[in-house]
N, C-alpha and C positions, 0 to 999 in steps of 0.2 A: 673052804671058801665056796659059796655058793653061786650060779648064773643067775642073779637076781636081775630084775628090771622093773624099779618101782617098789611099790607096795605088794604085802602077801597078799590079795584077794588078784590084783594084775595076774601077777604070776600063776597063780592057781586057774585064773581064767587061760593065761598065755598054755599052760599044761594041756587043759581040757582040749583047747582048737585044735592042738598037736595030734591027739590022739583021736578025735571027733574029727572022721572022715568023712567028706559030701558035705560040708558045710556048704552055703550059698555065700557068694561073695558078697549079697549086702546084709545077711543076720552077721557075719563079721566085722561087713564096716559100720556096722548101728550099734555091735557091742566097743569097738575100735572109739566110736565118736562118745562113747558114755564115758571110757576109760580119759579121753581127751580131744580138743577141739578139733576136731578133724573133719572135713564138710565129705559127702557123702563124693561130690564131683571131685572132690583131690583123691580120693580112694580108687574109682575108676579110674580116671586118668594113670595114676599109676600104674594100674594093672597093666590098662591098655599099653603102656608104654612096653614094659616088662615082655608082654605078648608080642608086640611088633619086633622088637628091638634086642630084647634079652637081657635088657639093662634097665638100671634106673636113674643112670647119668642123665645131667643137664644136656640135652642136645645143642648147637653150635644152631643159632637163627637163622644165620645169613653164611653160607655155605663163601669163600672169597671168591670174587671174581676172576676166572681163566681169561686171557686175552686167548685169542687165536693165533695163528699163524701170519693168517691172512689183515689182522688189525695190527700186529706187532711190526710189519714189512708198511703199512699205511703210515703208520706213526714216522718210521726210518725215512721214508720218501717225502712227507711233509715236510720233516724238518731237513732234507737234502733240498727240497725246491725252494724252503721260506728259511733259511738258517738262521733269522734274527727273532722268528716268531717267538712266544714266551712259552712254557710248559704250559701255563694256565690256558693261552689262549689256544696250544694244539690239543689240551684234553675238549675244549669248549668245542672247537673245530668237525674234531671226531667223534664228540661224544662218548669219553672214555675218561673215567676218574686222572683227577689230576696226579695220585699217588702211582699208579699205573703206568702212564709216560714217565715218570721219574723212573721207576719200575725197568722201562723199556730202555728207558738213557744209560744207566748204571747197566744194565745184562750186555749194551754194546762200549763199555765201557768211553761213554759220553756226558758230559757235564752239561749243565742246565746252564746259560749265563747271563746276566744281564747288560744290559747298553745303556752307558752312561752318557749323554752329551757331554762334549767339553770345548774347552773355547779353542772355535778355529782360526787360525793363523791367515791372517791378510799379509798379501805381497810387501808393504810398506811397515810393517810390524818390527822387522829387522830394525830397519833405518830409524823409528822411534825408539826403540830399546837402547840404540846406541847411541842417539841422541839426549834420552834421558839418563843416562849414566855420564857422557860426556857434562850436561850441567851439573849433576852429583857432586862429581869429581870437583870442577870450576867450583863452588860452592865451597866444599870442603878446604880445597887451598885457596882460597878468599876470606874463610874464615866465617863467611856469612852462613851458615848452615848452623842451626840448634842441633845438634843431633838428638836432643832430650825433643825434641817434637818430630822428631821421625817416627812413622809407625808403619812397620813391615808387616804385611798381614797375607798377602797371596797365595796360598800354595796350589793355585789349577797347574793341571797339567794340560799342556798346546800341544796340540796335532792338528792335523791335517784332516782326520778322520773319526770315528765315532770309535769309541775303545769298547772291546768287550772284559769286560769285570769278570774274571772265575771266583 
C-alpha cells in the first residue's frame, strides 16, 4: 500500500518539494494553485497562522465575554434594590448581555420571574360571591335554573397582590 495523494505526477511533485530545500513559499503556492484552486492569499494566510499560532485550527472570533467582579456585585444590587425588574430590562440597565445576568442569576442560585397581574379583590367581593351563590342555590331549588345554559369558565386566581410566576 502506498501514501498516495491524488494522481502520480501530484505525488512525484509532492516527493520533489520534500527533498528540494529553500523552496520559496510562493514557487510552492503557484505550483500548489496549478495542482488545485487554491488562491495565493489562502496559502499565506495559512502560513501565517501556522507561524503565529503553531496550528491550523479554526480560531474562536469572539473570544466569550468575562463579567467582572465588580459588574457581577452591580447586577446582585440592582436586582436587591429593583427585585421586580426583568432580566431584559437589568441587562439593558447595565449594559451587559441578557445571557450574562441569566449567567449571574443561576451562579447565585436565583431565578428570573415574571409578574403577572391578577384580579384584585375589593372589600365587598366577599358579600357578592355569597350573594351570587345564595341566588344559584334559590334558582336551583326553584327549579328555574337551565343548567344546560350554564357556563363556567373563570379560572383567575384573586389576591390581593401581584403574583410572582417561577
Amino acid at each position: 500500500m502506498t501514501d498516495s495523494i491524488g494522481d502520480d505526477s501530484t505525488n512525484d511533485w509532492l516527493r520533489r518539494q520534500n527533498t528540494n530545500a529553500g523552496r520559496s513559499c510562493s514557487s510552492i503556492s503557484r505550483k500548489i494553485s496549478e495542482l488545485s484552486p487554491i488562491s495565493q492569499g489562502t496559502i499565506s494566510k495559512i502560513e501565517k497562522q501556522f507561524r503565529e499560532h503553531g496550528h491550523v485550527r479554526q480560531l474562536k472570533k469572539n473570544p466569550p465575554n468575562k463579567l467582572s467582579d465588580d459588574q457581577r456585585l452591580d447586577v446582585m444590587l440592582m436586582l436587591e434594590e429593583n427585585p421586580h425588574m426583568s432580566s431584559r430590562q437589568t441587562a439593558s440597565a447595565l449594559n451587559i448581555s441578557h445571557s450574562s445576568i441569566l449567567r449571574v442569576l443561576t451562579e447565585n442560585e436565583m431565578h428570573p420571574h415574571k409578574l403577572v397581574p391578577t384580579n384584585e379583590l375589593a372589600e365587598d367581593d366577599f358579600d357578592r360571591r355569597i350573594l351570587f351563590c345564595e341566588q344559584m342555590m334559590q334558582m336551583i331549588d326553584d327549579n328555574t335554573l337551565q343548567i344546560e345554559n350554564v357556563l363556567f369558565s373563570d379560572e383567575s386566581t384573586f389576591t390581593l397582590h401581584l403574583v410572582a410566576v417561577t
